[in-house]
N, CA and C atoms as an extended XYZ file, in Angstrom:
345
Properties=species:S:1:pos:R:3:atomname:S:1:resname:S:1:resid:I:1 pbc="F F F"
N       -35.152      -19.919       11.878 N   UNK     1
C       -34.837      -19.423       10.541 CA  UNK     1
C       -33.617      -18.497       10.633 C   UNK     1
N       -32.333      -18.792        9.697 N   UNK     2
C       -31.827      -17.880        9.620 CA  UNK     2
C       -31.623      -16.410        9.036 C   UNK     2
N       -31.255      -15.647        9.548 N   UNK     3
C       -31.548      -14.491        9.468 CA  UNK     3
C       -30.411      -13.755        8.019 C   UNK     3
N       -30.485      -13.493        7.038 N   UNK     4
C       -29.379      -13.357        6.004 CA  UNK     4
C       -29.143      -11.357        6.181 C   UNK     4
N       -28.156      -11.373        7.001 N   UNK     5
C       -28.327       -9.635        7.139 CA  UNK     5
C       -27.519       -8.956        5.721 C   UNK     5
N       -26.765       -9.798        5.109 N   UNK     6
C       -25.810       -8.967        4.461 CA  UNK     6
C       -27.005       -8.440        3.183 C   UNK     6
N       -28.063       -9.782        2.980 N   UNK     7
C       -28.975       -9.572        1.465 CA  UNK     7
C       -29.155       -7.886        1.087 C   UNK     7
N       -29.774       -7.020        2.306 N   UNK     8
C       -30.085       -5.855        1.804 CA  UNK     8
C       -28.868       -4.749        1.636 C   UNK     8
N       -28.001       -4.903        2.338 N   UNK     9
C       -26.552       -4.412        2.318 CA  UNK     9
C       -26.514       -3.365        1.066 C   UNK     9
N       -25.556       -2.099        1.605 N   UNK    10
C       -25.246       -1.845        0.380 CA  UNK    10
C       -23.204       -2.089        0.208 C   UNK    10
N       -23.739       -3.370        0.061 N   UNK    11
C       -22.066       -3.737        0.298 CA  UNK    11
C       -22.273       -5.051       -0.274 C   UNK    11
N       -21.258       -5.358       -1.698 N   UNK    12
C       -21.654       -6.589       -2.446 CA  UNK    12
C       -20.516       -7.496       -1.462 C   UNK    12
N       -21.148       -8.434       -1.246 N   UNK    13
C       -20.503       -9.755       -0.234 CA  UNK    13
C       -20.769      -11.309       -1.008 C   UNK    13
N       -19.763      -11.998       -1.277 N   UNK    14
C       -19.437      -12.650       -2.021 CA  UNK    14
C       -19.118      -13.988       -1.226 C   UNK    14
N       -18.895      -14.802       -0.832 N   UNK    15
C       -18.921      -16.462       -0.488 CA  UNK    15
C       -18.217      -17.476       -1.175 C   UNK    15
N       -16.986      -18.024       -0.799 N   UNK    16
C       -16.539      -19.222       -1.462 CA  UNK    16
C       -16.303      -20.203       -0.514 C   UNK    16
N       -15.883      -21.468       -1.141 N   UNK    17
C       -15.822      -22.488       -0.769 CA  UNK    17
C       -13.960      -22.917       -1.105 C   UNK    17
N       -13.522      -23.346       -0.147 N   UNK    18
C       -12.046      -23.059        0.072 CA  UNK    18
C       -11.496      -24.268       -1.187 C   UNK    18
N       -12.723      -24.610       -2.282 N   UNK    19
C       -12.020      -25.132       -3.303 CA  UNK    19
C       -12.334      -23.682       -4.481 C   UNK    19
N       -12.908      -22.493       -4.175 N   UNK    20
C       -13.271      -21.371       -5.312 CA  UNK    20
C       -14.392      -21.472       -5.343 C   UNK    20
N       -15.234      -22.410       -5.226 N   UNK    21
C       -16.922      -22.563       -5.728 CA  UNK    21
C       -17.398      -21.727       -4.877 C   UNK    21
N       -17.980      -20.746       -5.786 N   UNK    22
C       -18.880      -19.427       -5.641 CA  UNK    22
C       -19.840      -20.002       -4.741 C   UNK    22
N       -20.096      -19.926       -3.041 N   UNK    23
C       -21.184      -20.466       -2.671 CA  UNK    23
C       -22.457      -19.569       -2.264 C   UNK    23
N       -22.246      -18.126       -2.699 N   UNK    24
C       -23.128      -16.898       -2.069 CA  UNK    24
C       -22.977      -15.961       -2.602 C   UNK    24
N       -24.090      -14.891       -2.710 N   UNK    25
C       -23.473      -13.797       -2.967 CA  UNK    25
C       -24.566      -12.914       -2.913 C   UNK    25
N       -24.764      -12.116       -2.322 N   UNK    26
C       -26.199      -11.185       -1.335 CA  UNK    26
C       -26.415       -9.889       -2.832 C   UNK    26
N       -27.786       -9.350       -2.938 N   UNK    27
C       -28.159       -8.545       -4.087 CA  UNK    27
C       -27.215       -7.330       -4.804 C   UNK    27
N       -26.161       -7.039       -3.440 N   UNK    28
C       -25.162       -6.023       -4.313 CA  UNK    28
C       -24.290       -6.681       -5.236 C   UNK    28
N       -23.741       -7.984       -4.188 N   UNK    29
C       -22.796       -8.685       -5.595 CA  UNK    29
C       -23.015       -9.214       -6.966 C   UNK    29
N       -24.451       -9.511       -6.888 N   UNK    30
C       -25.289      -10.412       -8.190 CA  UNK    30
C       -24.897       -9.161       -9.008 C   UNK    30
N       -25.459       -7.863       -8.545 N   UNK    31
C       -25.825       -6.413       -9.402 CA  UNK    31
C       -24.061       -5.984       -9.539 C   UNK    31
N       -23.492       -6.098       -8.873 N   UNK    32
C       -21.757       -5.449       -9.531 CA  UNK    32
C       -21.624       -6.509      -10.615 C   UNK    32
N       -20.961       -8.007       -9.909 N   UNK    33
C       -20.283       -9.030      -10.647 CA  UNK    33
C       -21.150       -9.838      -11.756 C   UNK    33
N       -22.021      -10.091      -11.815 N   UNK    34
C       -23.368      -10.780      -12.971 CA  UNK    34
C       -23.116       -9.532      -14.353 C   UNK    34
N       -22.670      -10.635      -15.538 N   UNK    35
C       -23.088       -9.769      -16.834 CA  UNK    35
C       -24.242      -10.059      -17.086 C   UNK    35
N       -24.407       -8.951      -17.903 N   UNK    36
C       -25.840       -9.167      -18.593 CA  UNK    36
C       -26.142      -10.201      -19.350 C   UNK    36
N       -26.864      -10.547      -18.874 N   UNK    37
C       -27.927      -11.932      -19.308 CA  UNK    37
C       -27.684      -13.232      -18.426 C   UNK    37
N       -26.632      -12.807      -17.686 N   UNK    38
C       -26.345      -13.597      -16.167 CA  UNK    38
C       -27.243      -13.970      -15.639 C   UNK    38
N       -27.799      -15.153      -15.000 N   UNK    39
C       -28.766      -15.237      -13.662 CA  UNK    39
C       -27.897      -15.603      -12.350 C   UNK    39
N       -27.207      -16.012      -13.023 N   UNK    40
C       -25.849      -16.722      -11.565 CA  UNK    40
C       -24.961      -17.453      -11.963 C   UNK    40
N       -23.976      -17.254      -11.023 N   UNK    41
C       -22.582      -17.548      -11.311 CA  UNK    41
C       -22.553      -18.620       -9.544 C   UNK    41
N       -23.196      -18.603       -9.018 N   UNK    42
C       -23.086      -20.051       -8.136 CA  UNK    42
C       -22.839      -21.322       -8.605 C   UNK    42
N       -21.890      -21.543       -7.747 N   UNK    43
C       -21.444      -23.116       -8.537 CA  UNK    43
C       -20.146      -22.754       -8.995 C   UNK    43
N       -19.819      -21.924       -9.975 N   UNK    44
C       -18.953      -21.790      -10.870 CA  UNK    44
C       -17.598      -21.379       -9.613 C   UNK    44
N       -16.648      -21.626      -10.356 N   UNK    45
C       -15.249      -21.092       -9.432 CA  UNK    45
C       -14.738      -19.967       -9.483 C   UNK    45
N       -14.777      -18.991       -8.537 N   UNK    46
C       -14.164      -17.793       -8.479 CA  UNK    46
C       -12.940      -17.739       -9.426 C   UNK    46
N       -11.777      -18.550       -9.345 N   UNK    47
C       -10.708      -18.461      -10.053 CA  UNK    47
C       -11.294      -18.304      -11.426 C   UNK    47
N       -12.257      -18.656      -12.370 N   UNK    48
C       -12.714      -18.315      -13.732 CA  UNK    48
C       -13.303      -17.155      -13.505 C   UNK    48
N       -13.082      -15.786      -12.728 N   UNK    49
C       -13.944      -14.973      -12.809 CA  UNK    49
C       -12.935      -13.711      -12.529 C   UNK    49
N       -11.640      -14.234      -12.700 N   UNK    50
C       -10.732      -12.821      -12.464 CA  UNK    50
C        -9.802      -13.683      -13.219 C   UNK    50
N        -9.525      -12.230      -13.703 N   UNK    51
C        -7.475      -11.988      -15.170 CA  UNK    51
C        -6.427      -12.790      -13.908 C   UNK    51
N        -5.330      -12.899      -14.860 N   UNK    52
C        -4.194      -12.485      -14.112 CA  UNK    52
C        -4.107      -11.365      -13.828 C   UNK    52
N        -3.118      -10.786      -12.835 N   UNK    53
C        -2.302      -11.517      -11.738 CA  UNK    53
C        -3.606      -11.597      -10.704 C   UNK    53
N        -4.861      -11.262      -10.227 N   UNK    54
C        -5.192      -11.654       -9.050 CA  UNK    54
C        -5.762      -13.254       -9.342 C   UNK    54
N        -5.511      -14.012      -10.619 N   UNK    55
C        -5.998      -15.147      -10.246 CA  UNK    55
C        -5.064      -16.366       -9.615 C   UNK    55
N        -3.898      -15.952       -9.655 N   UNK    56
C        -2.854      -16.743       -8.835 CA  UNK    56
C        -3.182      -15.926       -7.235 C   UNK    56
N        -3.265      -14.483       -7.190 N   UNK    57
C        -3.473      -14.491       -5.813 CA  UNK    57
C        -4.214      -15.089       -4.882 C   UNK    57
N        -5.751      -14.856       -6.028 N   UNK    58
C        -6.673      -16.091       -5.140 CA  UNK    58
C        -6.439      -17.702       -4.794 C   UNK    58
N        -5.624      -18.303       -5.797 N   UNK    59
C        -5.436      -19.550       -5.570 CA  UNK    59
C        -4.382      -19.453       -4.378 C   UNK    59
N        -3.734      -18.580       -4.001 N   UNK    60
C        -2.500      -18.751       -3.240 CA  UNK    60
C        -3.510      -18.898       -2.089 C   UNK    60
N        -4.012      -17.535       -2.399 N   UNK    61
C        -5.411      -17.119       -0.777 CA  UNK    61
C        -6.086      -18.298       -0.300 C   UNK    61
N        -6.751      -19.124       -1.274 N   UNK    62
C        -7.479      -20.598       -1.353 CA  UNK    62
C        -6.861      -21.650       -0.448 C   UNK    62
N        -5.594      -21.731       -0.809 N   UNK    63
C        -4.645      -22.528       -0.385 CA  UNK    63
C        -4.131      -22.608        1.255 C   UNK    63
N        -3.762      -21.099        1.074 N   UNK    64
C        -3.195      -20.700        2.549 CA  UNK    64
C        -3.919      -19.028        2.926 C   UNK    64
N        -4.891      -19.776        3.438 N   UNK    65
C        -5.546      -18.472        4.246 CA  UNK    65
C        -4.824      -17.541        4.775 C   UNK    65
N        -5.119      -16.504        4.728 N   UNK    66
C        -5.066      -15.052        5.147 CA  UNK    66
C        -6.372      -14.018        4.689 C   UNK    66
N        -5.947      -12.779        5.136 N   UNK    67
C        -6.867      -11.725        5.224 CA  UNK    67
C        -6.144      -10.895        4.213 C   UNK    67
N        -6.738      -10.526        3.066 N   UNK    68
C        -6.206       -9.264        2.268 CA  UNK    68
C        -7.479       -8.058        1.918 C   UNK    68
N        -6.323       -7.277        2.028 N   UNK    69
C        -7.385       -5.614        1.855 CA  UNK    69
C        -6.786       -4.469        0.981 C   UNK    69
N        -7.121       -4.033        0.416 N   UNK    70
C        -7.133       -3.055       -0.490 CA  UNK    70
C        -7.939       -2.184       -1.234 C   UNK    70
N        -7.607       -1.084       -1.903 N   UNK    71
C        -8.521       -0.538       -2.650 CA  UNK    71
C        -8.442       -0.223       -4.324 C   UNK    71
N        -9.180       -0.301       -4.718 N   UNK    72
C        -9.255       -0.094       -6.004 CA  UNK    72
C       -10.230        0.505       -6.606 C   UNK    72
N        -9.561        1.201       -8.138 N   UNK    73
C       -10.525        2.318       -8.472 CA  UNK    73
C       -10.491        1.959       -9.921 C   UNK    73
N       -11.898        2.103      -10.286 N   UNK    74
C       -12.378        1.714      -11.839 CA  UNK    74
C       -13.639        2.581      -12.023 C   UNK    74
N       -13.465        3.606      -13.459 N   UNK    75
C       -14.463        4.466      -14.242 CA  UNK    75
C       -14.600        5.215      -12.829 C   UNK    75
N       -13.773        6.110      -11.884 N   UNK    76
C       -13.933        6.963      -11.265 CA  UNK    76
C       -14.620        6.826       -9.799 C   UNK    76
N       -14.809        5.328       -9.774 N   UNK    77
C       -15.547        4.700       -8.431 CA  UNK    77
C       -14.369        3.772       -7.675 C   UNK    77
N       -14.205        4.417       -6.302 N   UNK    78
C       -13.122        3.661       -5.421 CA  UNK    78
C       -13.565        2.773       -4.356 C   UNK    78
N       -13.439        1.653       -4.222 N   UNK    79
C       -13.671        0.830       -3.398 CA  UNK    79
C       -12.762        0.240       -2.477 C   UNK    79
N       -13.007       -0.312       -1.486 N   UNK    80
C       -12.180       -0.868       -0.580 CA  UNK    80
C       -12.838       -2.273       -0.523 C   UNK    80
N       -12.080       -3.561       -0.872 N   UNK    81
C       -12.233       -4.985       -1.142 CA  UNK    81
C       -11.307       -5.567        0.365 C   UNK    81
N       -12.513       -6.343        0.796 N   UNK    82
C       -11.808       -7.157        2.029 CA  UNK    82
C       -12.206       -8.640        1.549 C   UNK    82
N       -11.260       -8.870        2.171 N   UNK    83
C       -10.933      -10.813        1.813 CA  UNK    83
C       -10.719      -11.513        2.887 C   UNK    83
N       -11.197      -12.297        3.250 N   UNK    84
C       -11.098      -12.885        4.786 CA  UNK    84
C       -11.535      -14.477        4.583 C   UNK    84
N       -10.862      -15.448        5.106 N   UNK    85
C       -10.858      -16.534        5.442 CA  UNK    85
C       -12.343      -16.372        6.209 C   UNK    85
N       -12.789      -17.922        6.130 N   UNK    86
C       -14.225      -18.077        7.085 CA  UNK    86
C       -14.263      -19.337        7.280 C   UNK    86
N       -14.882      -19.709        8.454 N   UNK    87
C       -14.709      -20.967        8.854 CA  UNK    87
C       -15.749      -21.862        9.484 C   UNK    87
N       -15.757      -23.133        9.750 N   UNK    88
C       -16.863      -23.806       10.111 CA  UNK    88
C       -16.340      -24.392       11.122 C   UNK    88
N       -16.962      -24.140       12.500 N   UNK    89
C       -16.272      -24.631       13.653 CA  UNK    89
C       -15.033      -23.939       13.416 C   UNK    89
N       -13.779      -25.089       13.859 N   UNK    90
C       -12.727      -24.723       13.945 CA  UNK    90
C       -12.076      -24.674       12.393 C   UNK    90
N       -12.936      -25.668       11.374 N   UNK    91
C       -12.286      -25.947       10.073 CA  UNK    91
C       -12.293      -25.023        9.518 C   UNK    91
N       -11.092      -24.524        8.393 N   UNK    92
C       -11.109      -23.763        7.515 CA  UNK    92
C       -12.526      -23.863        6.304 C   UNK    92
N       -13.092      -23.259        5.643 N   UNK    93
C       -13.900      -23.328        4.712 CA  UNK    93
C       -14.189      -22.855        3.537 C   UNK    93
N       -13.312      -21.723        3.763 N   UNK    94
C       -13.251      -20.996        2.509 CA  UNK    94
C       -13.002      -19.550        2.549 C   UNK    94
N       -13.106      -18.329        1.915 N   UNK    95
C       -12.739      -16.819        1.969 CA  UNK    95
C       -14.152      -16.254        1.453 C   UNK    95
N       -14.190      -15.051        2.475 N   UNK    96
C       -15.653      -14.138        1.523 CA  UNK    96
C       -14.946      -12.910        1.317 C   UNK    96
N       -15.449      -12.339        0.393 N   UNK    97
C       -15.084      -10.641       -0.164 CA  UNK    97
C       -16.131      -10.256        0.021 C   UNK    97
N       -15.602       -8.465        0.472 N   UNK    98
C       -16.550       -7.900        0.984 CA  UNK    98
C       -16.171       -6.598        0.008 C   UNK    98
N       -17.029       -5.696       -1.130 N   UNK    99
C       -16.705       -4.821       -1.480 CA  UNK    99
C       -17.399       -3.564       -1.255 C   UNK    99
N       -16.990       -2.731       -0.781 N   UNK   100
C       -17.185       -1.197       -0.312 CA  UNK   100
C       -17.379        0.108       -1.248 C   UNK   100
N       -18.219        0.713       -1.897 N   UNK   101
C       -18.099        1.912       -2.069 CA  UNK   101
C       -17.440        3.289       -1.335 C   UNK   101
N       -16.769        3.517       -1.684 N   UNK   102
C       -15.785        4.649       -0.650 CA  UNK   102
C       -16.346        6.041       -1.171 C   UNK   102
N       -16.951        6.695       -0.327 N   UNK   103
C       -16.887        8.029       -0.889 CA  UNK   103
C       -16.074        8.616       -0.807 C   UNK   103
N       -15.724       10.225       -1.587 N   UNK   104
C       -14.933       10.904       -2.408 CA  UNK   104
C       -13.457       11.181       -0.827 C   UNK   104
N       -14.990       11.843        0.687 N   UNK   105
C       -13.944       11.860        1.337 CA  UNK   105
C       -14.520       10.769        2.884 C   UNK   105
N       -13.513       10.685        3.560 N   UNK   106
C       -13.950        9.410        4.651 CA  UNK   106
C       -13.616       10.338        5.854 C   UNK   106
N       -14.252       10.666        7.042 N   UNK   107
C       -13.600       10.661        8.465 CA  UNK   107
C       -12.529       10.203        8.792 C   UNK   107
N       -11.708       10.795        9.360 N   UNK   108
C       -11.341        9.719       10.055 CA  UNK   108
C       -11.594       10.288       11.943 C   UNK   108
N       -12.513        9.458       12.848 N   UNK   109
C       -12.097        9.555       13.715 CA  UNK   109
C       -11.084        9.289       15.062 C   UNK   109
N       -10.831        9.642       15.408 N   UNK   110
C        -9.323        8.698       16.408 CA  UNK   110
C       -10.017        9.116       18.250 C   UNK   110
N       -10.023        7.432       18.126 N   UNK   111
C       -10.648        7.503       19.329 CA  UNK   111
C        -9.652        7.483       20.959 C   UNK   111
N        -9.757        7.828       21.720 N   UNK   112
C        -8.871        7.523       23.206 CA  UNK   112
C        -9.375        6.571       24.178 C   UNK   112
N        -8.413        6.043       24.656 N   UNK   113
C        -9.015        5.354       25.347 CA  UNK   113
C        -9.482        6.112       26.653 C   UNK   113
N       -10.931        5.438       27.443 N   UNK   114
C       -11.239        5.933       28.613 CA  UNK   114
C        -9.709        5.755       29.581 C   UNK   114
N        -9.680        6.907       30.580 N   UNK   115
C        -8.504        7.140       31.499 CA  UNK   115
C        -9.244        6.346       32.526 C   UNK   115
């Protein structure tokens, strides 16, 4: 049986299919991205689920994989959104987002290497 670690997460993680089709999305993402009266948005294509301009970004992303990261802040809550290609075997398959709650302040530690 596989083991689904992201489900309890407090980190909404999201799943596509390198044509947009929403193939996942673990209890934080249902609870951010789902409007009310939503049960699911599986199936449906990511590209119908964002404005311009990030919906040309995603199609570009779709197209020609890469990794994008950034942060963004809405009603006073900042997040950090990762985007990453994922793959099956060696084949490309599609991109998952990973979105982060950031608190107000972050560590930073800086590590050395052992001498």
């Amino acid at each position: 049986m596989k083991q689904d670690y992201f489900e309890g997460a407090d980190v909404a993680v999201t799943v596509c299919a390198k044509d947009g089709t929403i193939l996942d999305m673990n209890q934080k993402s249902r609870k951010t991205f789902l409007k009310p009266g939503q049960e699911s948005i599986l199936g449906k294509n990511v590209l119908d689920c964002h404005p311009e301009p990030a919906r040309t970004m995603l199609a570009d992303m779709l197209a020609n994989p890469r990794t994008n990261i950034y942060t963004v802040e809405k009603e006073g809550v900042k997040k950090l959104i990762y985007q990453c290609p994922w793959y099956e075997g060696e084949e490309y398959a599609g991109f998952m987002e990973l979105s982060i709650v950031l608190p107000e302040f972050i560590p930073n530690r800086v590590r050395k290497p052992k001498a």
